[in-house]
N, C-alpha and C positions, 0 to 999 in steps of 0.2 A: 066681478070680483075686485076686490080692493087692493090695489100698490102697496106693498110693502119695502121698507125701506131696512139692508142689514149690512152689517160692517163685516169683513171677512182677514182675518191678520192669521198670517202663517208664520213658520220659522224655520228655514232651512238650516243645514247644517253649515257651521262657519268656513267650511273650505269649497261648498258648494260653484262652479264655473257659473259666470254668468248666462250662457247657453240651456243650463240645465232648468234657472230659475226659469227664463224666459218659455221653456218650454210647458213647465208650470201654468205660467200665466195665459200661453196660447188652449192649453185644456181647459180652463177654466170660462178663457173668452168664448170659446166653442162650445162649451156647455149651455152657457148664459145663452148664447143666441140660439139654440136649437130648442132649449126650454121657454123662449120669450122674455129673457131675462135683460138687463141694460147695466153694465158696468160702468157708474158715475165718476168713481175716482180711482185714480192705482197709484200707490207711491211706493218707492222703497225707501226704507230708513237705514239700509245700513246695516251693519254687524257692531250687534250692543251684549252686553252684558245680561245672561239672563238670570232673575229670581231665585236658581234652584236649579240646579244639573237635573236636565233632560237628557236623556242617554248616554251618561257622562260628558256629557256637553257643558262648559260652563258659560258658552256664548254662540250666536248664532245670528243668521240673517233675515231680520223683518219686513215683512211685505205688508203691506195693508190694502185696503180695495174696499170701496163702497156698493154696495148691489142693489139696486131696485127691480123688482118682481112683485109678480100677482100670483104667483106659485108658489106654494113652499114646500114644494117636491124638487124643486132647483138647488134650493139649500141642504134638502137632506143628501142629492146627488153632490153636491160639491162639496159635501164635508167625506163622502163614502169614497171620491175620488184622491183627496188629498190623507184621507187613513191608508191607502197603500202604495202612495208615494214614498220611494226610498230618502229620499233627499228633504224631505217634509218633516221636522221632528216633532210640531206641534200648532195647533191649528186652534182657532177661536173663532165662531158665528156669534154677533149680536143683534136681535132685534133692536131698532130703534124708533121705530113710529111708534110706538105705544109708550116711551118717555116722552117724545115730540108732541103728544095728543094729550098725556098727563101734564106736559107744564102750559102750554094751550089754555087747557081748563083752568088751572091756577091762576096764569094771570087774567082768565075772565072773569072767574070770584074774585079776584083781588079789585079790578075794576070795579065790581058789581059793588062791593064794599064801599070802596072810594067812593063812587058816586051817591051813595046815602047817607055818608057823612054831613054835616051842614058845615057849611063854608062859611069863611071871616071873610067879609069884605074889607077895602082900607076905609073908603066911604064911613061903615060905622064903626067905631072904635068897639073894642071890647070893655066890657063892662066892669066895672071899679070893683076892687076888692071892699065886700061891705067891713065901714072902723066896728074897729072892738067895742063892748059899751064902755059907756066912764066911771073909772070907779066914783063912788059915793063919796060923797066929800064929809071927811072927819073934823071934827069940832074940836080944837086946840083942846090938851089937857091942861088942867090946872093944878 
C-alpha cells in the first residue's frame, strides 16, 4: 500500500492550558503509532485571529502536524478523535501527495516540452529579417 502524505491543523480554544493541548498531541502521537502512522512535523503557531467566530470564539490556538501513513483509517480515527474533544474548536485534514504527484507531472511535461523545442545556439546567429521589396522607381513628372 502506498504512503500517503496529510497536514492535520486544529484550533483550540484561546484560554486552553498548555497541559491540555499537550495532552491532545500525546492522543494523537498514540494513535499514529498504534495505527502505523509517523508524525513528520508538529508546530504550534500560537493564538491568531480567526476568519469567523467559531463557537463565539473570535481567536484561538493553532497546532499544525504533518502525517505520513499507508492507512487512511488513521485519518478518519484522528479527525473522530479530535470531533469530541472539548478543547478542540476546529480541525482540518489535507491530503497532499496527490498535489505533490500533480506538480511532479507538470514539470515533467513542462520539461518534455522544453526539450522539443529547437535551441539557438551562439555559434549560429539567428537569421536576418528578410528587407522589404523596393518600391518601383517613379519617373519625374513633367
Amino acid at each position: 500500500m502506498e504512503e500517503r502524505l496529510y497536514d492535520l491543523i486544529f484550533i483550540t480554544r484561546p484560554a486552553t492550558p498548555e497541559d491540555e493541548i499537550k495532552k491532545v498531541l500525546s492522543g494523537i502521537e498514540h494513535t499514529c503509532a498504534e495505527k502505523g502512522g509517523k508524525i513528520e512535523k508538529t508546530e504550534h503557531w500560537g493564538t491568531r485571529k480567526l476568519a469567523y467566530r467559531v463557537d463565539k470564539h473570535r481567536e484561538g490556538i493553532y497546532v499544525y502536524q504533518q502525517i505520513r501513513t499507508a492507512h487512511h483509517e488513521l485519518i478518519a480515527e484522528l479527525e473522530r478523535r479530535l470531533r469530541v474533544q472539548d478543547v478542540v474548536i476546529k480541525y482540518l485534514t489535507v491530503r497532499l501527495d496527490e498535489d505533490l504527484k500533480r506538480q511532479k507531472k507538470l514539470t515533467h511535461k513542462r520539461e518534455l516540452r522544453a526539450a522539443r523545442r529547437p535551441r539557438r545556439t551562439a555559434a549560429a546567429p539567428a537569421p536576418a529579417p528578410a528587407a522589404p521589396p523596393a518600391a518601383p522607381e517613379q519617373a519625374p513628372a513633367s
